[in-house]
N, C-alpha and C positions, 0 to 999 in steps of 0.2 A: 111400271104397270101401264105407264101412256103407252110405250112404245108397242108394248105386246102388244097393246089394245089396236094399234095402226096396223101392224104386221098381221092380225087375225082378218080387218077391211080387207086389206089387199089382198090375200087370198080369197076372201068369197066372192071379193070383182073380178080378178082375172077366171076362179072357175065361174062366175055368171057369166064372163064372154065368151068363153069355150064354150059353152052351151049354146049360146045364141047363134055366134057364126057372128059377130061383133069383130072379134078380132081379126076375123081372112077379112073381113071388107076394107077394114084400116088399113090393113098392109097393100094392100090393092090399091087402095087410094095412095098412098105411099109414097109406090115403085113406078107408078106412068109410064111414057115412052121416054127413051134415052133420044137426045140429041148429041149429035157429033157437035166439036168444034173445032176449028185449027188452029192452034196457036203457035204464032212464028218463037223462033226462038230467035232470040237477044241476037244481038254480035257482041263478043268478048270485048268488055274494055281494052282501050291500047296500054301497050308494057310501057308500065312505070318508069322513066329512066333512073340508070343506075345513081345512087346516092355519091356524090362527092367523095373522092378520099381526104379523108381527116388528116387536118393541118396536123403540124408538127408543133409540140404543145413544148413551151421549152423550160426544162425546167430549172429550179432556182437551184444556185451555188448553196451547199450546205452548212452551215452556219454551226457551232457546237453551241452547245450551251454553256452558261455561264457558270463556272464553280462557285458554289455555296460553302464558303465556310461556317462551320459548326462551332462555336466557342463554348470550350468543356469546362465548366466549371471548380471541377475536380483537382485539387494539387498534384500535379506530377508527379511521376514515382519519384520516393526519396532515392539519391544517386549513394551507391555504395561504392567507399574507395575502401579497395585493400590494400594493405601496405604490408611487405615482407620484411619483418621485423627479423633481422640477424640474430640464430641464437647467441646466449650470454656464452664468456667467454669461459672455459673449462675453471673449476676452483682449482688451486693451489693450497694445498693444507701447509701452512708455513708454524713450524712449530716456536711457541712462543718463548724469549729469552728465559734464561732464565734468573729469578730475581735475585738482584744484587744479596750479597752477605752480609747478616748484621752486623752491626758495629762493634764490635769489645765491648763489654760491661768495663767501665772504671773501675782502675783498683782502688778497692778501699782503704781509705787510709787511718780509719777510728770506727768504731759499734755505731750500728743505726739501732736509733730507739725508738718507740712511740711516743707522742705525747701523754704525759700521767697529769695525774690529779688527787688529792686528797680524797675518796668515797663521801669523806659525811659532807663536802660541801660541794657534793653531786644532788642530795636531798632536799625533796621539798616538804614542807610541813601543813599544818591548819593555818600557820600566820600566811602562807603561799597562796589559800586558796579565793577564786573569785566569791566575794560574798551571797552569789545568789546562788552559786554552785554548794556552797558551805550550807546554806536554810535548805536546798534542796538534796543533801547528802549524798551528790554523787561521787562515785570512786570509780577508780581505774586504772588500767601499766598504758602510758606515752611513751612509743618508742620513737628518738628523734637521728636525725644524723646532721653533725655540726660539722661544720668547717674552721680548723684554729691555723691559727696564724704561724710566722717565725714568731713573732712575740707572746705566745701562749691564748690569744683572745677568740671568741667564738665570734668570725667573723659571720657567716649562714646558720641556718639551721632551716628542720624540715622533716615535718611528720612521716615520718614509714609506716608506722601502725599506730591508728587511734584507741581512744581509749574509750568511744561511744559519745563523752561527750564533747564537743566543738570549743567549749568555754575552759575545760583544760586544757585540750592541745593547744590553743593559741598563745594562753597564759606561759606553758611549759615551755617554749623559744622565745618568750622575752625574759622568763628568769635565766635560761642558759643562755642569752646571750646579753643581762645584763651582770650577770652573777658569777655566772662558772670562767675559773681559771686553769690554766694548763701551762704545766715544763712543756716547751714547745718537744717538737720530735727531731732529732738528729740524725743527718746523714753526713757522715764523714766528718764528726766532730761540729757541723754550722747546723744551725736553729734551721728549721725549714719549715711551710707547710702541709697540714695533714687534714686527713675526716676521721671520726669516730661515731660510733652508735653506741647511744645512750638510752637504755630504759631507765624512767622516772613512776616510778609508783605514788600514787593520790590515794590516801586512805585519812579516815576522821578516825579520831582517839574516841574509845567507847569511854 
């Protein structure tokens, strides 16, 4: 708004000096007479002498620079050796002797027997039994196998099949082998030894 306000002045001033004749007098005042004047001109400066030619600058010998080693922390690759392993040498299938021939069975010169025994003094009875097997009434078939001698005696013995309870097997190879006798077994007419299996039956008299 100021400015408008200035730019509206200046127009009514300049058209009040149109009007007046204000303005040709100023200019008149102005413009006056012209005077000459003469003005010398300069003399050109003198030429600059020329600038020196530029020395010869010399340069240095080149020098490298110094190698930096780096230290790599890193383990080296592991080194792989291979080695040319000759194959194996072809198989031979070599066929195997063959085994010796048995020997001759001897000839017999008399009957092979078994060892025997009387049956009833294979038996055991209620006199036989452990007494707490006897109040507890157990029963049952011990079956043993004995080892007899050349002189008929039950030198081993040794449960095959139990009878359930533990307290007759054990009893049943100390009666056969304090008790039971045997004609030992012959071969070729001499006493020799043998094995036999014995089932022993444990029953209580009702």
């Amino acid at each position: 708004m100021i400015g408008l306000g200035i730019a509206v002045i200046i127009h009514i001033f300049l058209g009040y000096a149109l009007i007046t004749g204000l303005a040709l007098k100023m200019v008149k005042h102005i413009v006056g007479p012209l005077e000459t004047v003469n003005i010398k001109e300069e003399a050109p400066p003198p030429d600059e002498p020329p600038p020196p030619p530029p020395k010869d600058i010399e340069i240095p010998p080149f020098v490298p620079p110094p190698e930096v080693t780096v230290q790599n922390d890193s383990p080296p690759p592991p080194t792989i050796t291979t080695q040319n392993v000759a194959p194996p040498p072809p198989v031979t299938y070599v066929a195997p002797p063959a085994p010796p021939a048995p020997p001759a069975p001897p000839v017999a010169t008399g009957p092979t027997q078994p060892a025997t025994a009387n049956p009833r003094s294979l038996e055991v009875s209620e006199d036989d039994y452990p007494p707490a097997s006897l109040r507890a009434e157990e029963e049952g078939r011990t079956v043993i196998t004995i080892g007899i001698s050349a002189q008929g005696k039950v030198d081993t013995c040794a449960v095959t099949t139990s009878s359930g309870f533990p307290k007759l097997d054990e009893k049943t190879c100390q009666i056969a082998q304090r008790r039971f006798r045997f004609k030992p077994a012959l071969q070729n007419g001499t006493p020799v030894a043998s094995t036999k299996v014995l089932p022993i039956r444990w029953q209580i008299r009702k």
